[in-house]
C-alpha positions as CSV (number, residue, x, y, z in Angstrom):
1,X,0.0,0.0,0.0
2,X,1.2,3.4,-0.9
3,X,2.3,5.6,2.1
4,X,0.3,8.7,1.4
5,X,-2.7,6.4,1.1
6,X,-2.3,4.9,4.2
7,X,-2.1,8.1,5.8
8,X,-4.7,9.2,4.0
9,X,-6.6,6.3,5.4
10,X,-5.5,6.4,8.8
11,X,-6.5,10.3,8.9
12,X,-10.3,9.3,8.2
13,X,-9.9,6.4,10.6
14,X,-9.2,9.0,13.2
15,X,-11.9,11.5,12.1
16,X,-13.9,8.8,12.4
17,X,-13.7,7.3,15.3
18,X,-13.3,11.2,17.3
19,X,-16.3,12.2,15.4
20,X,-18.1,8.7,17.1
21,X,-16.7,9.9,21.0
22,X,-18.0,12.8,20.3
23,X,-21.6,11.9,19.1
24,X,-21.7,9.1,22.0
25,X,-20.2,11.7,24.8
26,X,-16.9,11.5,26.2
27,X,-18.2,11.0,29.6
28,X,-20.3,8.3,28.3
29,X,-17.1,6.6,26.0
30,X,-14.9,6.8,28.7
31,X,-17.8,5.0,31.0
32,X,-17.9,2.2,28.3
33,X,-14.2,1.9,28.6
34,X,-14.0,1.3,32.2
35,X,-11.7,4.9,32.1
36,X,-11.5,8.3,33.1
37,X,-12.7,10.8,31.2
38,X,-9.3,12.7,31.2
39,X,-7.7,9.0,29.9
40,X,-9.7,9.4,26.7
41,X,-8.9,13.1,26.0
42,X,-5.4,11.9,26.3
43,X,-6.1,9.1,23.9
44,X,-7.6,11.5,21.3
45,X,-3.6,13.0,20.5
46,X,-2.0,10.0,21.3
47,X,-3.0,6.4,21.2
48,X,-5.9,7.0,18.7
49,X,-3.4,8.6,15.9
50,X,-1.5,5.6,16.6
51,X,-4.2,3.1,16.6
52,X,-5.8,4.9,13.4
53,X,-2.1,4.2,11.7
54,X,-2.0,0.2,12.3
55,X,-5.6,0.0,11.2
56,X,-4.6,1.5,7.9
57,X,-1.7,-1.0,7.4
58,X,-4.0,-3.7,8.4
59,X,-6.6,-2.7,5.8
60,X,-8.8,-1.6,8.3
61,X,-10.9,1.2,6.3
62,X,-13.5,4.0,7.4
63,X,-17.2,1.9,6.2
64,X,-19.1,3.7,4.1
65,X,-22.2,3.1,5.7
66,X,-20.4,4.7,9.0
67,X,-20.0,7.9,7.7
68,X,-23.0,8.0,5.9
69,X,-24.5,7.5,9.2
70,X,-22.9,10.3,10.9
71,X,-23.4,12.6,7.8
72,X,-26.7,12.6,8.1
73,X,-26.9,12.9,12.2
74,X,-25.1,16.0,12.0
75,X,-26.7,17.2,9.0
76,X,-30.0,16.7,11.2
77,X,-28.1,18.9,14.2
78,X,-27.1,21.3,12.1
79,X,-30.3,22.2,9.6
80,X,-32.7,22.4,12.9
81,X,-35.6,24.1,11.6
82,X,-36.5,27.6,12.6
83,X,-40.2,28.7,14.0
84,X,-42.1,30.5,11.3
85,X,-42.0,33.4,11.4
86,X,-44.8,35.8,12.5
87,X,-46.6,38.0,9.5
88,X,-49.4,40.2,9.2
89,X,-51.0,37.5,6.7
90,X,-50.8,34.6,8.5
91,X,-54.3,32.2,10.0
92,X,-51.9,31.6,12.7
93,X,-50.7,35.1,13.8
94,X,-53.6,36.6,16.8
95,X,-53.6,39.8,18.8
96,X,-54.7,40.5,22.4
97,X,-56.7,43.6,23.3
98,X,-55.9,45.4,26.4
């Protein structure tokens, strides 16, 4: 395997599995783990890079169906509807006397 690829590989490896902590919770990860929460945010710069790296040699890929996953539950996070907004032509819009 090509070195760039594998770094390439091992870079979405990583992305993926910080982008996972951080949709399950660190607190809730490091729970899981049987860790301290201050363990895993020293994993995240250390072991995981590392970890990411040997997956890559080992053919150990990103699925598709992961990050298609994950695309979509921060898509839904991020395009939160806003309430409509008032206007003078709306059914919904009423006034109160006083």
């Amino acid at each position: 395997m090509d070195i760039a690829s594998t770094r390439k590989t091992a870079m979405r490896i990583h992305s993926s599995l910080l982008n996972k902590i951080s949709v399950m919770g660190q607190r809730r990860f490091a729970e899981a783990m049987g860790v301290h929460e201050s363990q895993v945010s020293r994993w995240k710069n250390g072991m995981l890079e590392t970890m990411s790296m040997a997956l890559a040699i080992l053919n150990y890929g990103v699925e598709d169906e992961d990050l298609a996953r994950l695309a979509k539950q921060v898509a839904r996070v991020l395009t939160k509807k806003k309430s409509p907004a008032a206007t003078r032509d709306s059914v919904q819009q009423f006034s109160i006397d006083f």
